[in-house]
VOZA-510134 format. One record per residue: residue in one letter; z negated, y negated, x negated of N, C-alpha, C, O in turn. Coordinates in steps of 0.001 Angstrom, whole numbers, plus 500000, padded with zeros to 6 digits. Last residue first. Layout:
BEGIN
AZYXZYXZYXZYX ...
This chain:
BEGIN
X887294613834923824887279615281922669886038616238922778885953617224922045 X890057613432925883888382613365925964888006614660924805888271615861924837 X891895610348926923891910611479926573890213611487926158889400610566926071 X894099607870928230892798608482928200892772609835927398893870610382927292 X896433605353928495896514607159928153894754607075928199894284605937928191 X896892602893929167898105603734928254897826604937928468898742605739928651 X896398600203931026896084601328930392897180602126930033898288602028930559 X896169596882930477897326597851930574896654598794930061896211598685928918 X894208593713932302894673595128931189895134595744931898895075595773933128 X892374592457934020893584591637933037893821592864932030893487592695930857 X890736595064934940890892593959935359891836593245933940891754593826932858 X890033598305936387891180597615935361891174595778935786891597595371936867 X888554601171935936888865599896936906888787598753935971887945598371935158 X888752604771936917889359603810936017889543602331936207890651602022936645 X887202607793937035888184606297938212888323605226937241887179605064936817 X887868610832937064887828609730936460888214608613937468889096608520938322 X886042613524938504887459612886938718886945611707937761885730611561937631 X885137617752937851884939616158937655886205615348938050887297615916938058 X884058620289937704885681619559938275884882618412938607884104618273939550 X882332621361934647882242621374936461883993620460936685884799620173935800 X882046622015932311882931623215932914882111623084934447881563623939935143 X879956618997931831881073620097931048881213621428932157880201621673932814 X878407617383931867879344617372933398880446618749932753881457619226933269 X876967616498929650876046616789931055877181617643931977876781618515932748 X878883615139928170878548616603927971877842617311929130878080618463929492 X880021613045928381880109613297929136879666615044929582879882615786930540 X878008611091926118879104611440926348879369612273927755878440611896928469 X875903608488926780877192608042925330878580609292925623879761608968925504 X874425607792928668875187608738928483876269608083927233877212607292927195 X872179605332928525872047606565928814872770607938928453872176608947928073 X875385603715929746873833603544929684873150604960929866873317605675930854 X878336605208928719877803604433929688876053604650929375875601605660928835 X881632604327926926880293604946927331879614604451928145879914603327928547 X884431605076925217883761604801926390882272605374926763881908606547926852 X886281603581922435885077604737922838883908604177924347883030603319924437 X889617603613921782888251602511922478887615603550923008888091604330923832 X892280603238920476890937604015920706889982603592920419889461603249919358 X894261601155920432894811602702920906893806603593920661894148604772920581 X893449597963921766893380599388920916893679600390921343893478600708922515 X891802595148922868893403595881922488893837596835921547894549596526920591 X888948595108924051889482595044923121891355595696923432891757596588924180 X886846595410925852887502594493925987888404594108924913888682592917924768 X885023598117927714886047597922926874886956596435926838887759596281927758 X881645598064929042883037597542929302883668597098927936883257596203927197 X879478600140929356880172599606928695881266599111928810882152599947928632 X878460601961932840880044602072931920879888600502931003880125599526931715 X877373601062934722876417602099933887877361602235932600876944602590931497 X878522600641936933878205599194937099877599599880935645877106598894935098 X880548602804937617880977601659936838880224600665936113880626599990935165 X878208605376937082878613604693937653879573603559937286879222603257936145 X876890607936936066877927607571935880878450606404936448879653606450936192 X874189608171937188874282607949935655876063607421934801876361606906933724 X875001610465939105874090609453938836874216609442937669874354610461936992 X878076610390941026877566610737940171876371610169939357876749609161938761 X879607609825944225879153609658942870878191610363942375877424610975943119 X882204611898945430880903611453945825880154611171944054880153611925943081 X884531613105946028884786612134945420883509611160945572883616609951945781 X884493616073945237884793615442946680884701613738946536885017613307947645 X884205616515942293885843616501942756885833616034944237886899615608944682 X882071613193941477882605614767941664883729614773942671884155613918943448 X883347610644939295882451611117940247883037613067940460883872613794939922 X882882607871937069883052609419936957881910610151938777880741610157939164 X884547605559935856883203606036936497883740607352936945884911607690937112 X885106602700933324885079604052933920883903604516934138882826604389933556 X886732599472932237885575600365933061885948601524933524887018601602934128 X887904597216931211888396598522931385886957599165931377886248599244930375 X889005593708930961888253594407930779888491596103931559889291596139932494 X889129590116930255889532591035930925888992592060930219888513591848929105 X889475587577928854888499587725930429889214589200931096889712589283932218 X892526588310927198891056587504927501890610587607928841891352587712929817 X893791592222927621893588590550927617892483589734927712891462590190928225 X893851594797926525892703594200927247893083592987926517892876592694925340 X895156597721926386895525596678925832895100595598927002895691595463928073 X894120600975925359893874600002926386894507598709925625894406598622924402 X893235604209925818894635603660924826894838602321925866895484602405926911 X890112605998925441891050605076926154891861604301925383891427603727924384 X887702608540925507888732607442925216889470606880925558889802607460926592 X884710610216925226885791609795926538886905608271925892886546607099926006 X883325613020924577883834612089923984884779611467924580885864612049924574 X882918616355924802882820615141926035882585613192925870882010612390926605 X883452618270923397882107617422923570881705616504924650880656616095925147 X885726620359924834885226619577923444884162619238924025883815619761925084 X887289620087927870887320620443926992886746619974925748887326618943925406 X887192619275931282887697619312930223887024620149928919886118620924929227 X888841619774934918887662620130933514887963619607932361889168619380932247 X889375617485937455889696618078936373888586618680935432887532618075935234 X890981615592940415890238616652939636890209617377938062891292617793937650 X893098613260938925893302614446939989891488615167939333891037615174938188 X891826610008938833892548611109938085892109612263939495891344612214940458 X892269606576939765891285608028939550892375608481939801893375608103940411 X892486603575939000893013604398939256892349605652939326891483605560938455 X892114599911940424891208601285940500892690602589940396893605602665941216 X891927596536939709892419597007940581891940598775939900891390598750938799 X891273592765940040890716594123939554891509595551940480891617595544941706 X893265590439939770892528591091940667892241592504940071893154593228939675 X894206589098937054892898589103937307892468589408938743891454588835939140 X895487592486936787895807591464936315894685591125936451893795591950936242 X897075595461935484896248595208936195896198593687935962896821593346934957 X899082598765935147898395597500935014897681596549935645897611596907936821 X899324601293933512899140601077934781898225599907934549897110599887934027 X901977602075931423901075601747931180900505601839932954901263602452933706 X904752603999928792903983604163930225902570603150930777901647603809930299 X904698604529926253905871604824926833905636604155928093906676603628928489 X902859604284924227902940603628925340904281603487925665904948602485925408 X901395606231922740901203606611924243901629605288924684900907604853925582 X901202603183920185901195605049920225901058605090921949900646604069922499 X904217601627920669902781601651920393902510603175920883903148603981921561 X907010601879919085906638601803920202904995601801919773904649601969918604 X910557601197917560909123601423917486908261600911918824908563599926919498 X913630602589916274913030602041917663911309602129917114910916603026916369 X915424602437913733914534602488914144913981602057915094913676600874914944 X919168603559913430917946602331913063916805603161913727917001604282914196 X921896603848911060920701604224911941919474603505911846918877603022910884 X925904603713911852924222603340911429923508604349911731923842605378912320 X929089604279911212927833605282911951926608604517910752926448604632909537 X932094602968912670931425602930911357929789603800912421929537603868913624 X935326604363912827934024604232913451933251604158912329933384604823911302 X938124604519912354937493602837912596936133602809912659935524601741912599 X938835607345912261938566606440911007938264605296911032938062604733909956 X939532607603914987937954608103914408937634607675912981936491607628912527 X940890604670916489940824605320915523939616605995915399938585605357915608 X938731603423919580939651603139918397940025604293917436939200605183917641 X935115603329920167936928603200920834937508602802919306937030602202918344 X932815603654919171933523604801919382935085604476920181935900605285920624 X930230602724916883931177602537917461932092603593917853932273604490917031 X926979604474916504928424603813916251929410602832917180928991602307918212 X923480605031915776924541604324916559926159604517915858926285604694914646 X920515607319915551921903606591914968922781606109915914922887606766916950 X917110606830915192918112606933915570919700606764915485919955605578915272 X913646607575915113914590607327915020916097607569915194916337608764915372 X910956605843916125911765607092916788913094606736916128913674605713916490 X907479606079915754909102605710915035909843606474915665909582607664915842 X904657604472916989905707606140917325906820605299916725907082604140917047 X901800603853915722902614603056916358903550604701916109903266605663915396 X899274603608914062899227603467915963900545603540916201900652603153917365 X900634605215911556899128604462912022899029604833913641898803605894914223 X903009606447912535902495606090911831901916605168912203902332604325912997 X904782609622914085903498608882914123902943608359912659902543609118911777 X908156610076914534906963609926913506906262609150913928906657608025914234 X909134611902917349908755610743916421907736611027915716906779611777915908 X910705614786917428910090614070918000909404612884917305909025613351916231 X910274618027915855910782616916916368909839616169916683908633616351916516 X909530620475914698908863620174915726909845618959916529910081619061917733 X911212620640911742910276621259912465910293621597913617910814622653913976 X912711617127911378912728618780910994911802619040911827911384618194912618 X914121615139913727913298615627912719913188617409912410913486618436913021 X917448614124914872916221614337914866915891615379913331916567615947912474 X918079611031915587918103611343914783916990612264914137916081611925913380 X919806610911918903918440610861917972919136611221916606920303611579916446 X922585608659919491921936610120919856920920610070918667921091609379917663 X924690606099921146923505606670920091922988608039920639922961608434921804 X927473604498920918927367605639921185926065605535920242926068605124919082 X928314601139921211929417602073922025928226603501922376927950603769923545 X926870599722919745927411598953920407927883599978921953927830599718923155 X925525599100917136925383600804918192925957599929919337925036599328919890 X925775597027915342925857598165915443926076599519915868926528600549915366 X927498594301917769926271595251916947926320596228916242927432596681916513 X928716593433919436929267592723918045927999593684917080927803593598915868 X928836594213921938929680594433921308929771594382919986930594595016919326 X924819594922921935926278593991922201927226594743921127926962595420920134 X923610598354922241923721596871921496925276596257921673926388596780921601 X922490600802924524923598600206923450923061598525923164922307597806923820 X918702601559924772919842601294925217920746600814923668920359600589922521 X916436604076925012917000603142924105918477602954924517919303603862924606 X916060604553927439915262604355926427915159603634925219914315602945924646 X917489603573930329917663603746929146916198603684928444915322602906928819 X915959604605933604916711603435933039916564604318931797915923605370931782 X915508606471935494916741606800934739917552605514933980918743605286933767 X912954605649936330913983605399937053915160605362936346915893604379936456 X911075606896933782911385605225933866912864605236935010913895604810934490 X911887610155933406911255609131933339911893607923933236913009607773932739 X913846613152934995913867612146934497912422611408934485911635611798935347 X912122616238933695912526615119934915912526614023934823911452613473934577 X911988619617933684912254618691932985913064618040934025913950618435934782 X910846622850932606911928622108933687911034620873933800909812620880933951 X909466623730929719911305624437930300911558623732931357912783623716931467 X907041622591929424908220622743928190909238623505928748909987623985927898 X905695622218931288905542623446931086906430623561929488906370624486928678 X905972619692932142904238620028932028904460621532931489903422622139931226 X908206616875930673907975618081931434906610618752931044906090618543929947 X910602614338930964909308614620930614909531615842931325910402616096932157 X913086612155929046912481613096930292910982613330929929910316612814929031 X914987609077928479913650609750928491913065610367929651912676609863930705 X918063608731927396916979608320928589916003609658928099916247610748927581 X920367606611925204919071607586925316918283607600926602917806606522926957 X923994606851926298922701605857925992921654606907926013921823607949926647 X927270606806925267926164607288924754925013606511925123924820605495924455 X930383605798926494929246605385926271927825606561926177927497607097927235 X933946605837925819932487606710925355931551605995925779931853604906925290 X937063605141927750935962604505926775934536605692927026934217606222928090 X940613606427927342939222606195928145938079605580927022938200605560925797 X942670608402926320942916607177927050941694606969927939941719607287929128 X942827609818923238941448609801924293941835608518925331941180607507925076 X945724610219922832945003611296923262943485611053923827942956611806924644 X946127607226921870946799607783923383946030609116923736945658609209924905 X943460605512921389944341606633920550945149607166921972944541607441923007 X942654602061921502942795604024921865943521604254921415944373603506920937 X942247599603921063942430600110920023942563601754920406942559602586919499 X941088597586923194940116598552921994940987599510921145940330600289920454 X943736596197924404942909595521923298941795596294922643941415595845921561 X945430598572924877945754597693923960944603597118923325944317597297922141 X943642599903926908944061600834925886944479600040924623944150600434923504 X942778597650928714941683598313927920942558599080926596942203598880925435 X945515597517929686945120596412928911943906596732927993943830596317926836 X945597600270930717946638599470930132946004598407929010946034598519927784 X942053600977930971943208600659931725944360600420930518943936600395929363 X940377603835930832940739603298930452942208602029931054943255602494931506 X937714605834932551939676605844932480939361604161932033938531603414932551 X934354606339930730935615605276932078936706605546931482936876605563930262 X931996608506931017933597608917930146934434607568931125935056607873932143 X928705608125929366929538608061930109930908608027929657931256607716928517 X926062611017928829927755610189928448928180609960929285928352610780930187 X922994610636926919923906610638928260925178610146928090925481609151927431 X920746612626925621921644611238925001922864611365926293923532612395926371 X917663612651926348918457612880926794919661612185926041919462610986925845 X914702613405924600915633612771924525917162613243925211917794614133924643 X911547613762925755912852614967925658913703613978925767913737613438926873 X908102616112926068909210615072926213910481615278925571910795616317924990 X905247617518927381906450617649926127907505616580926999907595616377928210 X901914617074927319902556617485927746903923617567926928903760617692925714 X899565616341925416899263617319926735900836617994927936900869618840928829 X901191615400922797899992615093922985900006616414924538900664617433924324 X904420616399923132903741615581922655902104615457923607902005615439924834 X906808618607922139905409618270922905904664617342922120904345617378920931 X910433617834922861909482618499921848908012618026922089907983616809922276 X913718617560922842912426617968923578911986618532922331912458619170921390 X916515617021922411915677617810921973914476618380922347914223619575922191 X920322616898923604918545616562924177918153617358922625918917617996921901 X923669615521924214922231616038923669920796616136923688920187615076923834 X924831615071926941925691615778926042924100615866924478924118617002924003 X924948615097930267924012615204928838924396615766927713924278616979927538 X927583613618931656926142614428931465925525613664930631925443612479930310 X929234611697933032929834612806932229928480613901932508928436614773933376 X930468608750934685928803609813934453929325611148934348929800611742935315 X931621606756935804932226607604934516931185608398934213931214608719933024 X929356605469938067930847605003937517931176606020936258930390605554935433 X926830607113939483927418605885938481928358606199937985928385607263937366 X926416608992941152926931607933941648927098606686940902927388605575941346 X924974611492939838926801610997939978927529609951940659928749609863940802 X922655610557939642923666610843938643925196610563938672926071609937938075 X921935611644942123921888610512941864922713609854940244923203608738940072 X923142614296942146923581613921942947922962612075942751923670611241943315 X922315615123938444922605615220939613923021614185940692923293613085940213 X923481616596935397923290615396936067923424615760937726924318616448938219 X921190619006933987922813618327934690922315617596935143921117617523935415 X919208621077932002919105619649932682921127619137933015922011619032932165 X918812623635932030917915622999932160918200621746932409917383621167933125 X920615627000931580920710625642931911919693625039932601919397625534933689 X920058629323929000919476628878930471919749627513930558919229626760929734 X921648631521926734921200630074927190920949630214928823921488630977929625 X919843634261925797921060633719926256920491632473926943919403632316927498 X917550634773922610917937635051924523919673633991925038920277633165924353 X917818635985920058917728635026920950918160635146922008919238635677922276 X917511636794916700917416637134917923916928636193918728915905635562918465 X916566635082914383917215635280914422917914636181915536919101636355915264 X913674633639915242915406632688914684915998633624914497916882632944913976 X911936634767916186912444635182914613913467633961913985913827633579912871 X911942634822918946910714634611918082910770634636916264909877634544915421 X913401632225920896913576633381919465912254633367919311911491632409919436 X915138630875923494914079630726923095914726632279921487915771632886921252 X917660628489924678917664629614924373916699629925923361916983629476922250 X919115626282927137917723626194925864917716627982925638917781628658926665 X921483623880927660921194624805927715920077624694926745919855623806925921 X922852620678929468922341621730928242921634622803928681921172622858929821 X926009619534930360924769620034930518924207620846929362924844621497928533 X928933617445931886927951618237930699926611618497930888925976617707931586 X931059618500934312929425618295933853928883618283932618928283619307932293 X934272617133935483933368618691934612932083617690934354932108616465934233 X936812615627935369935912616159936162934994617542935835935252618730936027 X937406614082932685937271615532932923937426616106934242938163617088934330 X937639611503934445938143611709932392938661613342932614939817613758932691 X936682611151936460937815611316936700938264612083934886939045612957934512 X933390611718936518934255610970936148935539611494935818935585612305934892 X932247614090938862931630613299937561933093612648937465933944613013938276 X932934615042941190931470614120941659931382613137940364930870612018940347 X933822617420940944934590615937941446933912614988941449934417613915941777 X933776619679938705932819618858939500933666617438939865934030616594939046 X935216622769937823935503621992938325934252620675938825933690621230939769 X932536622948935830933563622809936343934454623478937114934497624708937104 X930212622508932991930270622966934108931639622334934665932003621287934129 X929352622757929771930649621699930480930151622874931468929761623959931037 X926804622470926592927832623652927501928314621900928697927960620724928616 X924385622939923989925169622019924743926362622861925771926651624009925431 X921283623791923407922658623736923300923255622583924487922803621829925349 X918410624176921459918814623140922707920357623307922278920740623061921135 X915836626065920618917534626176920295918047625340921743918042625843922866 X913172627045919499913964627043921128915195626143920230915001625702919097 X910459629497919082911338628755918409912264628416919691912275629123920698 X907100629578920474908622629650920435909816629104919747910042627938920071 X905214628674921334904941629659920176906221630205920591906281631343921056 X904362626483922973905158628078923665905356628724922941905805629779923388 X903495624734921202902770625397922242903318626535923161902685627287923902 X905221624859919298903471625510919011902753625605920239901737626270920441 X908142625100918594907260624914919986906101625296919518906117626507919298 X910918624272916499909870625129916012908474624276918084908272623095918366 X913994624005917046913117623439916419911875624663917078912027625590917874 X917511622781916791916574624231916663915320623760916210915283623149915142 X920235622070918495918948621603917582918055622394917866917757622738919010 X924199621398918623922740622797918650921634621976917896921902621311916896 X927432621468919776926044620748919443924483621589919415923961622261920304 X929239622381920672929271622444919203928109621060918707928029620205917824 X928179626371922666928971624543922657928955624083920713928780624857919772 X927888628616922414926519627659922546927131626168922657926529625096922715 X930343630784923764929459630408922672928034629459923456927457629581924537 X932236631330925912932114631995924611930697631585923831930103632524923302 X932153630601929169931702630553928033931980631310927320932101632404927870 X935988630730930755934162631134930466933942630446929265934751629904928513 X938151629498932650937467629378931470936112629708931285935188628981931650 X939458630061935345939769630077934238939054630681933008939187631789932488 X938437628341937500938262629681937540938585631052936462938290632246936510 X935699627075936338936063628244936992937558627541937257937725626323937205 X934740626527933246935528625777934759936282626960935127937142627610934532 X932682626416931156932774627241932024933116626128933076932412625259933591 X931738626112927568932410625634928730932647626768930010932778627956929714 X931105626075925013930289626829926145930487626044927273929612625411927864 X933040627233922047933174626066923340931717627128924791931610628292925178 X931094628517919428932202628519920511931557628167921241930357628301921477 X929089629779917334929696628920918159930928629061918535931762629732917928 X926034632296918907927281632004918408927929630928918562927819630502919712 X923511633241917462923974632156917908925302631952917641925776631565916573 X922042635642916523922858635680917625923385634601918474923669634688919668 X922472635199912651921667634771913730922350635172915184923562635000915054 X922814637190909703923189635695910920922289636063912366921684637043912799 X920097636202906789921174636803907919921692636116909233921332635056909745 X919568634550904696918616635901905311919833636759906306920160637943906230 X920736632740902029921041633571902967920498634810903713920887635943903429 X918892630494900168918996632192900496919673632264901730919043631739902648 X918435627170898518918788628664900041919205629606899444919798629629898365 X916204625184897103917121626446896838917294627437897968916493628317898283 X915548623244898502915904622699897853916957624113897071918103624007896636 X912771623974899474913334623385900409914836622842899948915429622105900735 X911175625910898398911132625126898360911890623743898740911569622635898311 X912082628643899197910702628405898796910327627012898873909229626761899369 X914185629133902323913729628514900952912646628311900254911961627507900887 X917054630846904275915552630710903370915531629794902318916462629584901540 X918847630629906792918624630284905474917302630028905068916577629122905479 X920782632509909244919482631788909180919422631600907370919974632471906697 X923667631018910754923257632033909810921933631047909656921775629832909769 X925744631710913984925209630544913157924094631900912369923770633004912806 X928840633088913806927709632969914507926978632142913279927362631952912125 X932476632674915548931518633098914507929901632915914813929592632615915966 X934591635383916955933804634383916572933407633761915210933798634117914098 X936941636469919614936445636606917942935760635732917749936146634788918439 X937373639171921593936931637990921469936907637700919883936860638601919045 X940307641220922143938830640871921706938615639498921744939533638694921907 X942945639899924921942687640051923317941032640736922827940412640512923867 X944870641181927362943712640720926573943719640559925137944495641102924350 X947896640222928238947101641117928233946019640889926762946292640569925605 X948641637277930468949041638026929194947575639319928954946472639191929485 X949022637220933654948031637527932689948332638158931731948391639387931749 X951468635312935060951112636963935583950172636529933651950623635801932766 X951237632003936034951956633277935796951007634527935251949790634400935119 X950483630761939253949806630946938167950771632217937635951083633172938346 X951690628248941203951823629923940996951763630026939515952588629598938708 X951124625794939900951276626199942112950431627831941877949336628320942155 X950797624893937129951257625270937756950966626048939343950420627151939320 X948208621830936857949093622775936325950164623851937199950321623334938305 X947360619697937256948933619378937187949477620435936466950495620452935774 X945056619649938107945059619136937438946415618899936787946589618046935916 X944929621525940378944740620059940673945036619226939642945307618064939944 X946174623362938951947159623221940099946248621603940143946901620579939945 X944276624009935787944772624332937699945447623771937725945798623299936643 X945797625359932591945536624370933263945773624650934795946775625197935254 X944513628133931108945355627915932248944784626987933314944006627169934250 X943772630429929233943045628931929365944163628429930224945090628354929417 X941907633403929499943093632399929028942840631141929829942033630892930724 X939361634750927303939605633976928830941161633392928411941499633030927284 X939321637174924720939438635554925035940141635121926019941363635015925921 X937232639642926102938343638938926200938013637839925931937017637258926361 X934576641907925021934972640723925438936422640309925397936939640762924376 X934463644493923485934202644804924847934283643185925657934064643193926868 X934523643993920660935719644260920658935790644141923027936770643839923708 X933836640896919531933168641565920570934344642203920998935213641556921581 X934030640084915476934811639928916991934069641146918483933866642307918126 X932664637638913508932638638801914719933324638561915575933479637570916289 X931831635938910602932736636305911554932461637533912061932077638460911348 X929129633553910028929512634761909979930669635227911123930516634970912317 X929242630837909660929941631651908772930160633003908794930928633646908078 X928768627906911392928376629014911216929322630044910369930494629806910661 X925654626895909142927215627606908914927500626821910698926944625840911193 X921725627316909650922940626753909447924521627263909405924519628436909779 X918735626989910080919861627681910503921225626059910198921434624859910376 X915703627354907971917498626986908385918084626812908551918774626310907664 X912984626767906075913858627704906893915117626709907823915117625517908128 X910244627211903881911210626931904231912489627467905340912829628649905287 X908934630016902921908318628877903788909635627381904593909594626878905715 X910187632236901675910626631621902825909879630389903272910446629745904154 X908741632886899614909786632998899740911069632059900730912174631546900558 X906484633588900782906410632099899868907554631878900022907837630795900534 X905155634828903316906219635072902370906697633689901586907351632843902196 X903329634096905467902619634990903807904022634831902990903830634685901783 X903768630202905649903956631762906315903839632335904913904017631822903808 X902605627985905799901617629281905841902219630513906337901763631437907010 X904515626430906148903573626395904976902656628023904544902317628704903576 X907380625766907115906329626688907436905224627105906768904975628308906844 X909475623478908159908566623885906922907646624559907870907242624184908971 X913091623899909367911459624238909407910785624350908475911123625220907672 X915635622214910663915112622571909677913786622820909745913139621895910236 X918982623212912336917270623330912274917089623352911147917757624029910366 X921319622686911496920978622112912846920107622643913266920041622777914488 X923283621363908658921871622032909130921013621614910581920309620621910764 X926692622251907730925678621956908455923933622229908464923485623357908257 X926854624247904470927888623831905357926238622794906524925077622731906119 X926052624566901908927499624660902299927886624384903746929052624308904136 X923155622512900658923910623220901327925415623635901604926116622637901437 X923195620663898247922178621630899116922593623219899996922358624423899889 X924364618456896227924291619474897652923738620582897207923782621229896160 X924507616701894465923080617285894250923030617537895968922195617119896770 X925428616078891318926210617091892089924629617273893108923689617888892605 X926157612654890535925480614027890494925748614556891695926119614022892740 X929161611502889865928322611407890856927535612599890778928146613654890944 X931473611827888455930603611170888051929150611145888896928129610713888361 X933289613269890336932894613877888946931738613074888228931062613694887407 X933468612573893992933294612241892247932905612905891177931699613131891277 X934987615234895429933614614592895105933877613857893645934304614323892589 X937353616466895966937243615020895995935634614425896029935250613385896564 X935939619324897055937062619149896783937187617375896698937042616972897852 X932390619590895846933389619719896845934402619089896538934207618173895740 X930763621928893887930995620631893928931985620577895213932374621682895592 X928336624627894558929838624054894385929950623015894456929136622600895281 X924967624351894599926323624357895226927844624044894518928103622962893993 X923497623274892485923247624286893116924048625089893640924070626296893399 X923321620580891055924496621801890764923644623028891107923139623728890229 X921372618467890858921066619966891355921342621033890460920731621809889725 X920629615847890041921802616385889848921267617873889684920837618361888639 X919069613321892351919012614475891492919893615147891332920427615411892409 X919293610889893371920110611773894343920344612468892498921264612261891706 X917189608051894420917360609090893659918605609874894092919041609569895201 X917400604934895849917163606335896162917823607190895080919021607008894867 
């Protein structure tokens, strides 16, 4: 790999002198956007990064921070030192023609600071110190996934007792933005596993008809005596990290629900692995969400290790790969078995497809009736071409009807009948 000698940026304090100089940036980048077609060339490129700009809210107090009584602080709380302003900083938007020279446009109303809130004490100040900013085409929204702590909660792991949770705060500019809205905590099934912290990162981002959404989940276990000796703790974190990916889904892009019975998406690797302890995405500019190549979804990702010294942790990243739409299948063996779809219109020509993985002597039929669920002439199963191939697009047709154009802007149902095959997805152009 190349690593072009820029000298754009300042060199940094203990950078090799020999090593081309070829930063980019001064500080973080926790959105990046190509925008091809926006009129200002100037900018097609875009940002947010620092944060660098300082403000203080002279009409805010910094909360004082006064450990409770449950937690071993004092009975009788002493009398309230007298306020301060708040002071900050806020995250800054960055231009580029070409992805490679920034501009400073201005700062942004993202501020960081802790977005913690344990009553009775501690407010939010900020967005937390995790943020991913990405570009919605279908809510024609820029959206900003934060991070924030709910508390007191007895329910989550003794470490804290507190929630992690995220927040989503929409822009039409990136640089004005609404105040965070909390969208996903762990709940009452949640909290019945052993050290269950939250969600300490998500991105979400739409895929194909609806939007999906990397949860990275933490668990926080108290540590024992013998745990503290043989992993190596630091007396200040006396407990073990676990990071695993679970996969949400949602029909609107704002409320959002677990998928696969809150098993892992991508789960940790043995002790002796790479990602053994902690993974969170590794996400993409823009839009997010995996790279589609050929048939198949890249999702990629980074692991570490996390007990011991923060100088012990070594940080990979690997690649998960999946077949395109097959997060999900409805299967079938050699008893033939029938799914139909809710009512529905569709859209385009009426070109009918199917994401099918069809074993020997086996096969994928569709019949099409009206929304009271009374057939249709010409549509029938016995009239349906039977799909017997293993493909992520298999063209469905039936005797007579190659498409489904006849049936356009009526409420039609699909029935779907599955013998030794896994359906994945349908869709209709």
């Amino acid at each position: 790999m190349e690593k072009p000698p820029l000298d754009l940026c300042e060199r940094p304090v203990g950078d090799p002198p020999d090593e081309p100089n070829n930063r980019i940036a001064i500080s973080g980048i926790f959105g990046l956007l190509h925008e091809p077609d926006d009129p200002d060339a100037s900018q097609r490129w875009k940002a947010i990064s620092g944060p660098s700009t300082e403000v203080t809210w002279p009409y805010a107090h910094t909360p004082a921070r006064r450990r409770p009584a449950w937690r071993g602080g004092p009975k009788t709380p002493p009398p309230p030192a007298p306020p301060t302003p708040l002071c900050g900083t806020l995250h800054d938007l960055y231009v580029s023609p070409d992805g490679i020279r920034w501009t400073r446009k201005s700062a942004t109303s993202l501020p960081k600071a802790s977005g913690g809130f344990n009553a009775p004490y501690v407010r939010p100040q900020g967005i937390g110190d995790v943020l991913q900013v990405r570009w919605d085409p279908k809510l024609n929204k820029y959206i900003a996934n934060t991070k924030h702590s709910i508390g007191p909660d007895l329910r989550m792991t003794p470490v804290l007792h507190q929630a992690r949770v995220m927040g989503v705060c929409e822009s039409d500019d990136l640089v004005h933005w609404s105040g965070p809205r909390i969208y996903a905590c762990p709940d009452g099934e949640d909290a019945k596993m052993p050290g269950m912290l939250g969600v300490y990162e998500a991105d979400g981002f739409p895929y194909e008809s609806m939007w999906l959404n990397h949860f990275s989940m933490s668990w926080y276990h108290p540590a024992s005596p013998e745990d503290m000796i043989q992993r190596k703790l630091m007396p200040s974190r006396p407990y073990t990290k676990r990071n695993r990916i679970r996969l949400a889904a949602s029909r609107d892009g704002r409320h959002w629900h677990y998928l696969g019975n809150r098993s892992p998406f991508i789960d940790l690797g043995p002790e002796v692995s790479w990602k053994p302890h902690y993974l969170r995405m590794a996400n993409r500019h823009t839009v997010g969400g995996p790279v589609l190549k050929a048939d198949e979804l890249w999702f990629y990702y980074r692991g570490n290790n996390s007990d011991g010294p923060k100088t012990d942790w070594t940080f990979s990243m690997g690649a998960a790969i999946l077949r395109r739409d097959g997060f999900a299948s409805l299967n079938a063996t050699e008893q033939p078995g029938v799914v139909i779809t809710r009512p529905l219109v569709f859209e385009g020509e009426g070109r009918l497809f199917v994401n099918a993985d069809v074993a020997t002597n086996g096969q994928v039929r569709a019949s099409v009736v009206a929304e009271d669920g009374s057939a249709i002439e010409g549509f029938a199963e016995s009239d349906c071409q039977a799909v017997c191939a293993d493909s992520t697009r298999s063209r469905v047709v039936w005797s007579g009807n190659e498409t489904l154009a006849k049936l356009k802007d009526r409420y039609i149902r699909l029935a779907f009948h599955l013998t030794n095959a896994k359906l994945y997805s349908f869709w209709i152009e």
